[in-house]
C-alpha positions as CSV (number, residue, x, y, z in Angstrom):
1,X,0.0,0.0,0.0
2,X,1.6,3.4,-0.8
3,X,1.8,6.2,0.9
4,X,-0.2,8.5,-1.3
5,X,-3.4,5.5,-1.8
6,X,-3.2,5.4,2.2
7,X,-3.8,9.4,1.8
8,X,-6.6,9.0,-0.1
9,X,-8.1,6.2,1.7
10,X,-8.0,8.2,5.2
11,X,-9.3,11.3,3.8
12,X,-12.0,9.1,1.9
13,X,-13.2,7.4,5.1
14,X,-13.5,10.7,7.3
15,X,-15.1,12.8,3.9
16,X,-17.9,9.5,3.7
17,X,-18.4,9.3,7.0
18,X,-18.9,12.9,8.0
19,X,-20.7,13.2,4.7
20,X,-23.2,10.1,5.9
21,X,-23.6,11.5,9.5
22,X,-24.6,15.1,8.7
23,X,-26.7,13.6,5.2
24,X,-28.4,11.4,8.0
25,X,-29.8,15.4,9.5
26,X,-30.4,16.3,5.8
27,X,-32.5,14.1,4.7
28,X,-34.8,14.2,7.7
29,X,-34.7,17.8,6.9
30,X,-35.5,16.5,3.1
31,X,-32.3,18.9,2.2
32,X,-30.3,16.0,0.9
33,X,-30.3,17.0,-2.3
34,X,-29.3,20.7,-1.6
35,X,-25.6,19.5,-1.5
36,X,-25.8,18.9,-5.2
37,X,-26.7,22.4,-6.1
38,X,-24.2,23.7,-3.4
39,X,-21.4,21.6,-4.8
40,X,-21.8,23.6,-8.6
41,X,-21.7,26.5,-6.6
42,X,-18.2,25.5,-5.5
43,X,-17.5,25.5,-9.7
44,X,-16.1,28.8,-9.6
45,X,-14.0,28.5,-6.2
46,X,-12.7,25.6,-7.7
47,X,-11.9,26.9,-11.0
48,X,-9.9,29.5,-9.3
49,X,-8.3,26.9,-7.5
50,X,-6.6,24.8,-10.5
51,X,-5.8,28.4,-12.7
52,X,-3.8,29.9,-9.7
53,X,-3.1,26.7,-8.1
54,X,-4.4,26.7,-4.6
55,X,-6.4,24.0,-2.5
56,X,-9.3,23.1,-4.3
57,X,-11.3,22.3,-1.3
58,X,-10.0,25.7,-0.3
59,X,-11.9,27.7,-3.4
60,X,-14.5,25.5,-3.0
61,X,-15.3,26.2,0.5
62,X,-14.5,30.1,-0.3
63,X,-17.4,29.8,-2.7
64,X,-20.1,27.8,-0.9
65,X,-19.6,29.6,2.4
66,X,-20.6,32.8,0.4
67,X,-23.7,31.1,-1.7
68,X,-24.6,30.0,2.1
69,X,-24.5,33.2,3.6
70,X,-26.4,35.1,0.5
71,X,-29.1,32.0,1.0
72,X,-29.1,32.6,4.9
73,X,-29.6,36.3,4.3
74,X,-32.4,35.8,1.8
75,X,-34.5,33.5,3.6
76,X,-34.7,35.8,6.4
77,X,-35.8,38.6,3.7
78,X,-38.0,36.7,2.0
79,X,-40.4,34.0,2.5
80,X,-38.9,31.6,0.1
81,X,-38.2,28.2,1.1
82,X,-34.5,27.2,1.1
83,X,-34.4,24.6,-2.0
84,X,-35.7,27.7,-4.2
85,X,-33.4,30.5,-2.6
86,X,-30.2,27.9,-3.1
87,X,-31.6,26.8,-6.5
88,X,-31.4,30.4,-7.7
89,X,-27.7,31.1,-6.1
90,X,-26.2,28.0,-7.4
91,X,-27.1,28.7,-10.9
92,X,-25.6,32.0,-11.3
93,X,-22.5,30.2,-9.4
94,X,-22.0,27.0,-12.0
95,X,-22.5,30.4,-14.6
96,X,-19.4,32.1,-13.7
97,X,-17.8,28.8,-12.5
98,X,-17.6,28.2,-16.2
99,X,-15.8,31.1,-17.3
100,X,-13.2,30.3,-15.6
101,X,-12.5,26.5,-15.7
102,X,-10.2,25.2,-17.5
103,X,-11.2,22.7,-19.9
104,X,-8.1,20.3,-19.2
105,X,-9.0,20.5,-15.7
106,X,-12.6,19.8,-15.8
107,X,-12.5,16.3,-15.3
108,X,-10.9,17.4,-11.3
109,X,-13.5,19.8,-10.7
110,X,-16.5,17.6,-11.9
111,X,-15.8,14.0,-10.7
112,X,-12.9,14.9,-8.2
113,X,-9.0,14.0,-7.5
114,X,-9.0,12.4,-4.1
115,X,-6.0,10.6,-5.4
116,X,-3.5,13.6,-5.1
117,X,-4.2,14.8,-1.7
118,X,-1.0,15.7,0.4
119,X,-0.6,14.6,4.0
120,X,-1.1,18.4,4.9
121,X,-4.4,18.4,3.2
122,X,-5.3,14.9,4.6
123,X,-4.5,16.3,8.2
124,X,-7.5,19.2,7.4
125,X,-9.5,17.2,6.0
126,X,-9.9,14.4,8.8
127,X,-9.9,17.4,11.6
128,X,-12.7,19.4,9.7
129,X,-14.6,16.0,9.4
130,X,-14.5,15.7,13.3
131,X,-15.7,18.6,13.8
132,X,-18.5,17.8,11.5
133,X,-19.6,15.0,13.4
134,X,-19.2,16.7,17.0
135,X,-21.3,19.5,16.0
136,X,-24.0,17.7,13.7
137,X,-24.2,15.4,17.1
138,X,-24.8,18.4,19.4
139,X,-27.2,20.3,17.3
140,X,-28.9,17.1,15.7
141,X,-31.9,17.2,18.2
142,X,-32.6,20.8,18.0
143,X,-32.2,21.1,14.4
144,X,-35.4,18.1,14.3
145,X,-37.0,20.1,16.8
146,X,-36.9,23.3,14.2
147,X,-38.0,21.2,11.3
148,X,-41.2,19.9,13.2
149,X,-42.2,23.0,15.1
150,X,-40.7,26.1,15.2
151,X,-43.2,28.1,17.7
152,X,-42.2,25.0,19.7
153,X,-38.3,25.4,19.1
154,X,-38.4,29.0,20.5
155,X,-40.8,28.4,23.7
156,X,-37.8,26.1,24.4
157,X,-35.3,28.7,23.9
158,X,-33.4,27.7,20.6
159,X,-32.2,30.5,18.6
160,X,-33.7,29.4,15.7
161,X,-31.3,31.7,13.4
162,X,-28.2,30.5,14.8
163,X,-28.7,27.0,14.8
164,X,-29.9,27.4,10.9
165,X,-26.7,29.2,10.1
166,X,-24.8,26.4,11.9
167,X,-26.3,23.6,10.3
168,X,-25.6,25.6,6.8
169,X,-21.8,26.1,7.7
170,X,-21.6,22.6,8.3
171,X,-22.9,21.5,5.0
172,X,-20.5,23.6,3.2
173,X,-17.7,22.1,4.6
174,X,-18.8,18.3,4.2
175,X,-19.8,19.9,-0.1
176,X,-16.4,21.5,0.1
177,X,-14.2,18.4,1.2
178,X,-16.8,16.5,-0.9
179,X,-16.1,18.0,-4.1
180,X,-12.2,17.4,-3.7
181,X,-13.5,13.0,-3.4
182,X,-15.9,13.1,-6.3
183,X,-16.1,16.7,-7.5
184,X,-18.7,18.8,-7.9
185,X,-21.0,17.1,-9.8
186,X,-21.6,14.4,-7.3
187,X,-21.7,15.7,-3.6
188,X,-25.3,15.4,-3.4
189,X,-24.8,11.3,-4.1
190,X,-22.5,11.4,-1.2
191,X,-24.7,12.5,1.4
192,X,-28.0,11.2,-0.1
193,X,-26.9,7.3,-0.6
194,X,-25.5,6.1,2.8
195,X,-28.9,7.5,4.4
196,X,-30.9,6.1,2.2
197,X,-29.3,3.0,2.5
198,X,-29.2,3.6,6.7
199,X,-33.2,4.7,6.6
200,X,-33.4,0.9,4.4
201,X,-31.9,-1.0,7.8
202,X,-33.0,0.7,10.7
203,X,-35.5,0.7,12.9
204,X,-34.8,2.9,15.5
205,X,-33.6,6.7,15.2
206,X,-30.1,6.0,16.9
207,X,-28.9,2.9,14.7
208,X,-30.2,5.1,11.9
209,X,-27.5,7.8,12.4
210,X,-24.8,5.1,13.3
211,X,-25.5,3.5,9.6
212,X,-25.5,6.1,8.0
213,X,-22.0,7.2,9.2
214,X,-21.1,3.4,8.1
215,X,-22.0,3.1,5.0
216,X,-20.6,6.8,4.5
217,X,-17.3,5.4,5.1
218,X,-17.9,2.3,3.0
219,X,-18.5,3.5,0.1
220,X,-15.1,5.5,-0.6
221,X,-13.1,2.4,0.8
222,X,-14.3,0.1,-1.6
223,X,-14.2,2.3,-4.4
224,X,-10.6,3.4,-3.8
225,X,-9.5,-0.5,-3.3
226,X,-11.5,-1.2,-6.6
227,X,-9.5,2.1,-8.3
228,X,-6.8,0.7,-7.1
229,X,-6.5,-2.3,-9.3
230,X,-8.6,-1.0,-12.5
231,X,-7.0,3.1,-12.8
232,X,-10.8,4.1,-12.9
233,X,-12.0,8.0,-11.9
234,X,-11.8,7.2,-8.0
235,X,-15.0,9.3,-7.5
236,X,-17.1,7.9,-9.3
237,X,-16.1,4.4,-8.3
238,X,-17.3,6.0,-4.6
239,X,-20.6,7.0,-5.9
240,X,-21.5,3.2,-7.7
241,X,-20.1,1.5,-4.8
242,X,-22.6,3.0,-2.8
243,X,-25.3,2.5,-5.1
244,X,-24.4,-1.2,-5.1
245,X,-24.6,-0.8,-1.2
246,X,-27.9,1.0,-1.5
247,X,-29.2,-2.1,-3.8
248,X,-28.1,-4.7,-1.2
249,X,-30.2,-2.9,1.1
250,X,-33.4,-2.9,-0.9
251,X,-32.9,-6.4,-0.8
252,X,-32.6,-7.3,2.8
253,X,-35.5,-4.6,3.7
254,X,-37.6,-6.5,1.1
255,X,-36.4,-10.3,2.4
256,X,-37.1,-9.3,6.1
257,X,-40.3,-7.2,5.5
């Protein structure tokens, strides 16, 4: 095993996992599929990223955490819902992301390049993805508490505000160390899957969060071993592998039903 596939497979694990644990939130929220639109907003971060050379994960970020704050300030201007306030923000982002990407680049910024990642970069990544976890754990009660009442959420004092900007930050670092495992195109796969596949197995709302952190991690360790003997796009090895999870799933929830 080399050093730079053990790299990979490291930041993969902690990427999936927190990416599983926080989609677990998301999808109760029925936001899972807001980290695809937020990962083409991270186009033009990451465009930036491979013309002058920087962290792509770094432009990416750059680039969501602004989308999140324009939606953040919106939805308290307007009574929107959030899916149509980030719909309309990521478009104008995969616009200008455009401009400026470089056509022999593309295939990095679109299906990712988890296979290059530096130790220095693997050492951010895994201590972001803590994080991650930690605070998805703390707020994960409150933020249900928000999404099924929110007259109820502020007789018990929750700063209703605060803990949406929270949760938002969060999701834009998960679409941000995402898009740098299988680019930008897919983050929404890597968040939406493994709960799906936990939501397929579980029967309680604890075991539900542990699976999906499991099968978040998964995924990216059997598509890096599997790009590891065929030289295939590592990211999109992730997404199929847990599909195939996914599938396997269906089919023990339909033997056992």
């Amino acid at each position: 095993m080399t050093k730079q596939f053990l790299l990979s497979l490291i930041s993969g694990v902690f990427i999936g996992g927190a990416a599983g644990y926080i989609g677990a939130l998301m999808l109760q929220k029925r936001m899972a599929l807001a980290a695809g639109p937020l990962g083409h907003l991270a186009l033009p971060g990451v465009a930036l990223a491979l013309v002058y050379g920087f962290n792509t994960s770094l432009g990416a970020f750059s680039f969501i955490l602004l989308g999140i704050f324009l939606i953040w300030l919106l939805e308290l201007k307007t009574n929107l819902p959030t899916e149509a306030l980030t719909a309309i923000v990521f478009s104008s982002g995969v616009a200008i992301g455009f401009l400026f990407l470089p056509i022999e680049q593309a295939e990095a910024a679109l299906v990712g390049n988890i296979t290059s990642i530096s130790w220095q970069e693997t050492f951010i990544t895994v201590l972001l993805c803590i994080v991650v976890v930690v605070i998805t754990k703390v707020i994960f009660s409150k933020m249900m508490l928000i999404n099924v009442s929110e007259d109820l959420a502020k007789i018990e004092g929750i700063n209703i505000k605060k803990y949406n900007l929270v949760y938002l930050v969060l999701i834009a670092i998960v679409v941000a160390l995402g898009v740098k495992l299988v680019g930008a195109l897919l983050t929404a796969a890597l968040v939406a899957i493994p709960t799906a596949t936990a939501r397929n197995l579980s029967n309680s709302n604890k075991l539900y969060k542990i699976l999906s952190l499991v099968f978040g991690v998964l995924a990216p360790i059997i598509g890096l071993i599997i790009f590891k003997f065929t030289n295939l796009s590592a990211g999109i090895l992730i997404i199929i592998s847990s599909a195939v999870l996914f599938l396997i799933s269906m089919f023990i929830k339909k033997k056992y039903e």
